[in-house]
N, C-alpha and C positions, 0 to 999 in steps of 0.2 A: 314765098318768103314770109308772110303772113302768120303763116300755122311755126314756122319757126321762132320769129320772133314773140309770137305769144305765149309758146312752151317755155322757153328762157327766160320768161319774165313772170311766168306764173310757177314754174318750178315741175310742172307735170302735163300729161298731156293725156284726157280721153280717147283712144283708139278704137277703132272696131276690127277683130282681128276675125280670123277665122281658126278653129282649133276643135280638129276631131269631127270636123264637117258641120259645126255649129257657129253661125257669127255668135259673138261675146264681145261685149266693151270692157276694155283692159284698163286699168291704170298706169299710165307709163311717167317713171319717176327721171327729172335730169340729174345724173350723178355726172361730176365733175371728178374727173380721173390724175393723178399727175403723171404726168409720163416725162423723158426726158427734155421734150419739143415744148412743153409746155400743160396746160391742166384741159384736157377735150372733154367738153360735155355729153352726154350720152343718155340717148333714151333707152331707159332701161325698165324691163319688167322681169318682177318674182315668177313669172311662171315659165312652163315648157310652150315655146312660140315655132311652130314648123317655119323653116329659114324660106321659103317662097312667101311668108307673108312678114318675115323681116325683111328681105326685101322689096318687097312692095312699098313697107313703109320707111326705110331709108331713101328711096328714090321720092316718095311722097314728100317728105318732112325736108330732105335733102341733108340729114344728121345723120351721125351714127349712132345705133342702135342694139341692142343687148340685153339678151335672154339668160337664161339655162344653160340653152344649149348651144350659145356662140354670141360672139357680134360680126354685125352685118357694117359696113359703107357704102354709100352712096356709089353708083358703076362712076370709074375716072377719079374719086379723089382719095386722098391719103388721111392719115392723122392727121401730120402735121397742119393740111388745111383746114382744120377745125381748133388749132391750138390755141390758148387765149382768146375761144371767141364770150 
């Protein structure tokens, strides 16, 4: 909970991803989305993130998460569990 509440209050979040068989540290930005449920914040990066290491880091961070090429959530929860946080 730690790594979450620091991302939320710092607005971003250093990752170290894997991409292309090279570790890289990412910059991952929290954009606040509005959706019906409410406005879900979402770690999100500008580049192409292979979805086994989006996952990785939505089960890490325990937020959802969002590339390119998708967004990922945490295994077991929903948007709406993230709405108004």
């Amino acid at each position: 909970m730690e790594k979450v509440k620091e991302a939320l209050e710092k607005g971003e979040a250093e990752i170290r991803v894997k991409r292309a068989g090279v570790y890289q540290t990412l910059l991952f930005k929290v954009v606040r989305e509005e959706t019906p449920l409410g406005t879900v914040p979402y770690l999100t990066a500008d580049r192409f993130v292979d979805l086994p290491e989006l996952v990785r880091i939505a089960e890490e961070y325990g937020m959802p998460v969002r590339a390119k090429n998708g967004k990922v959530l945490p295994r077991g929860k929903r948007e709406m569990d993230f709405a108004n946080l």
